[in-house]
N, C-alpha and C positions, 0 to 999 in steps of 0.2 A: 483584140490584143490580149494575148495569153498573161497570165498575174501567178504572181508567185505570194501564196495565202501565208500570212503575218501572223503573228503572237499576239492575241489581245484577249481577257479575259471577256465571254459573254454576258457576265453578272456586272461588269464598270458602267457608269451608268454615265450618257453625253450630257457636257455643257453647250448648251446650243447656244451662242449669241447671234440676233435678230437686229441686221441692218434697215432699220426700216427707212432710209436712203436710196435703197437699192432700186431700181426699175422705174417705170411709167409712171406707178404711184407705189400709196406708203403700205408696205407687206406689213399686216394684220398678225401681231403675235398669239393673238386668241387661235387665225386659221392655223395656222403655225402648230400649237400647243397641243388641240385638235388631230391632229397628224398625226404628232407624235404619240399618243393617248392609242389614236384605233391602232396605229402599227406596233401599240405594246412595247413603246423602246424607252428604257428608263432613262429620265432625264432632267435636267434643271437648267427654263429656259431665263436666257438672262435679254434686256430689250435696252442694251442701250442706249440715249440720245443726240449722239453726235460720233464722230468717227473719233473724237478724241478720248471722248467715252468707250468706247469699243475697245480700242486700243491699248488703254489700262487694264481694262477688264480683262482682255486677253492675258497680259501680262501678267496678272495679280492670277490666273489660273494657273500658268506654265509656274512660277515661283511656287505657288502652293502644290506641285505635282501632282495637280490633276494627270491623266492617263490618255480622255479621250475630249477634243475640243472639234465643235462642227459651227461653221457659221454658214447664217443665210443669205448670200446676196447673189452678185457677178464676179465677173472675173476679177473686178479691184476690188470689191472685198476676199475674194480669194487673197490677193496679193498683200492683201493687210495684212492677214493672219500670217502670212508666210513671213512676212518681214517681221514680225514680234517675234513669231518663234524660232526663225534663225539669230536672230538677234540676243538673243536670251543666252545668260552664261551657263544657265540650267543643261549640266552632260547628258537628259535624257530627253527628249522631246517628246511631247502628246501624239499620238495618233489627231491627223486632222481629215476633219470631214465637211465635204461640203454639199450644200444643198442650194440647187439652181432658185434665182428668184428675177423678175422683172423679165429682160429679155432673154434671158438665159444663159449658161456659163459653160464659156468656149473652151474651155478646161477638160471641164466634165464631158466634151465630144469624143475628146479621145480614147477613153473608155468605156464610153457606147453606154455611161448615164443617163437617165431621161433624162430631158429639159424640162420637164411641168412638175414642182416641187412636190404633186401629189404623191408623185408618183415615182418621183428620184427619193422619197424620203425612205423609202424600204431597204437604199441598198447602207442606211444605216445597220441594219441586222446584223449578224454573224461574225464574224472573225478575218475575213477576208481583207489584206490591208494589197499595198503596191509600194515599193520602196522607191522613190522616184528623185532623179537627179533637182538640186535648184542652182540656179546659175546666178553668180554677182557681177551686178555692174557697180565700177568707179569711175568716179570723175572729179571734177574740181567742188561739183554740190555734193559729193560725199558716197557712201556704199549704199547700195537697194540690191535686191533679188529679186528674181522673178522665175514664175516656174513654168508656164505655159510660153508668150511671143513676145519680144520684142524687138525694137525696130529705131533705126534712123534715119532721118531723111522726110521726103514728101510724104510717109504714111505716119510719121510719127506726129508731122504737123496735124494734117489731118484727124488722128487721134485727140491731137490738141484742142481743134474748133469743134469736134464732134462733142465734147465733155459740154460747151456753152450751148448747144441745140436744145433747144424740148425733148425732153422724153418720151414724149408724144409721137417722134418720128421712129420711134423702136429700133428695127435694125437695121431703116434707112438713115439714122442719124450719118453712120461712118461713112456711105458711097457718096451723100449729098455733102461732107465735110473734104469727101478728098475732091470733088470738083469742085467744089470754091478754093482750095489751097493749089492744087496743081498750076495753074496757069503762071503766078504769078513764083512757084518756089525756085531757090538757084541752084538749078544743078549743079556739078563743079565735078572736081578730081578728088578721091578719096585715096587713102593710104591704108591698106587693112596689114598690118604683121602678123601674119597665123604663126608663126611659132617655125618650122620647118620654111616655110615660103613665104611669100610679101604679093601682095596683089595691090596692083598703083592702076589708075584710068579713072576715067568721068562715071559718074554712076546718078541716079534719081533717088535712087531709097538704098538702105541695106538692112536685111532682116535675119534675126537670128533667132530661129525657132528650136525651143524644147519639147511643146505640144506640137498638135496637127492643124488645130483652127484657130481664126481670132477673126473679129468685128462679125459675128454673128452668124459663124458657119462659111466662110471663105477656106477652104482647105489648102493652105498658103504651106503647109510643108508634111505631103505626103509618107514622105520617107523617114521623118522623125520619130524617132522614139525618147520617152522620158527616164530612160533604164542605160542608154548606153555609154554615159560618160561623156556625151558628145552634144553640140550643138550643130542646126542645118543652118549652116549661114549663107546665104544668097544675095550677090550683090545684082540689081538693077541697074542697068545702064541702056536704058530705051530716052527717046524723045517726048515729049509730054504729048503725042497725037498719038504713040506707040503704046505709050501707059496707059489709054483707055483702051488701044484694042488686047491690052495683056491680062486686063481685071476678068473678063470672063473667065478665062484659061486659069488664075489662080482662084476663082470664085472654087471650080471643077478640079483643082491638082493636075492642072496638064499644062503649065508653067515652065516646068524643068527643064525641059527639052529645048524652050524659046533660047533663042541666039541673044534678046535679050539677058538673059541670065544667066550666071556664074553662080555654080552652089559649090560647097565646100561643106564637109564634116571633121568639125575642130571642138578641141578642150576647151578653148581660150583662143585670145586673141584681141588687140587693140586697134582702134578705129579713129583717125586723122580725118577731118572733110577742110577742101576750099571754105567754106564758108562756117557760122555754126549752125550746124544742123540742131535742132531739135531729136530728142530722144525719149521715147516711153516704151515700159515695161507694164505689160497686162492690161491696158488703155491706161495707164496714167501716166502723167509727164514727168518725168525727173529730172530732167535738165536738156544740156546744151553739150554735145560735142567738143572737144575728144574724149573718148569712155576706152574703159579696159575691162573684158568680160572673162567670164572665168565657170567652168562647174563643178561644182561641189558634187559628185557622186555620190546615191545614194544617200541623200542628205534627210529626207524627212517620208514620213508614211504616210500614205494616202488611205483613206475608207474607199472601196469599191464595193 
């Protein structure tokens, strides 16, 4: 994916906060520190103990106008950060950076970051930023953003039960969470209004992708880009015998094509289901159906 290099002074020096929640087990701020040290990249690492702790911390960064913030975990701490710093009344926003940790961050794929934090921590260096859309969901639980996938329906459950697995099962938590939800989840009729058109029929899942990957390298929306203003929304409407023979083909990005699925490249756009669906953005849950999505273009900087 081609990038369009950013403004950032190479003398500001990262605030790295360290989720040590993140992954299998607890990421080592010492290895961490270490890293940062051999690749020479000035910084002040912050460790803190809970995600409520993070999340001030974050805050009390962006209010004091720090420049450049990177945290260490997956994709939901990815998603944390994003939410502080859109959230923030602060008119300028930190360059954010992230550095893959546990099983890796599906984010980070679509810019062909490494996955092993050794070795993703270099592309802290230089000046190279990526101006990338973030998109908000509403609902009746309130406003979230997310910048990479989200989803409703049977994969959003799945997402759900995958979070109570061991971390133990790595990146088999999500394939063995969507076969225990699938059997029993109720498909129904959805209502999607894109704005120009209205799309109504029975459906399984609907997924609106900003990234390319999610649950641990599934290439679930080839054709998305985080620069074009736009989301790939894809409604699912297969049989639950059909949704297992369709997870290969979205493991690989050769999905699109199934008769199964309907994709759409929209701004926005709000989502009705028969039933309430479950909903999450980045693997984490944020509520319950009907939501209203929306993108913000161009909203926050990414480190590449």
């Amino acid at each position: 994916m081609s990038a369009e290099p950013g403004e950032a002074e190479v003398t500001d020096s990262w605030h790295v906060l360290v989720n040590q929640a993140a992954g299998r087990r607890a990421i080592d701020p010492g290895f961490v520190a270490g890293l940062l040290h051999e690749a020479a990249i000035p910084n002040e690492l912050l460790t803190p103990g809970s995600v409520d702790e993070m999340r001030n911390a974050l805050a009390d960064l962006v209010r004091n106008g720090v420049r450049r913030v990177a945290v260490v975990g997956g994709d939901g701490t990815a998603n944390l950060a994003v939410n502080v710093l859109m959230g923030s009344p602060m008119k300028e926003r930190p360059i954010l950076g992230v550095l893959p940790a546990g099983t890796g961050c599906d984010l980070l794929r679509t810019f062909a970051i490494p996955q092993k934090l050794e070795n993703a921590v270099e592309h802290l260096k230089g000046d190279r930023t990526y101006r990338m859309d973030v998109a908000r969901l509403e609902g009746a639980w309130g406003t979230r953003y997310f910048v990479n996938v989200a989803q409703a329906g049977v994969g959003a459950a799945a997402a759900q039960t995958a979070q109570n697995l061991s971390r133990a099962w790595g990146k088999g938590r999500y394939p063995l969470a969507f076969l225990a939800r699938l059997p029993r989840f109720p498909a129904g009729r959805v209502v999607a209004d894109l704005g120009d058109r209205r799309h109504e029929g029975t459906a399984l899942a609907v997924i609106f992708a900003n990234g390319q990957f999610f649950a641990g390298g599934w290439n679930v929306a080839p054709r998305s880009t985080v620069q074009d203003g736009r989301l790939d929304l894809q409604i699912v409407d297969a049989a639950k015998w059909e949704a297992i023979r369709l997870v290969p083909k979205i493991i690989r990005g050769l999905h699109l094509t199934d008769r199964a699925v309907r994709r759409y490249a929209v701004a926005g756009f709000s989502l009705e289901s028969e039933h309430p669906w479950p909903v999450e953005a980045d693997g984490e849950l944020v509520g319950n159906t009907p939501v209203t999505v929306a993108v913000e273009p161009g909203a926050l900087d990414l480190k590449i």
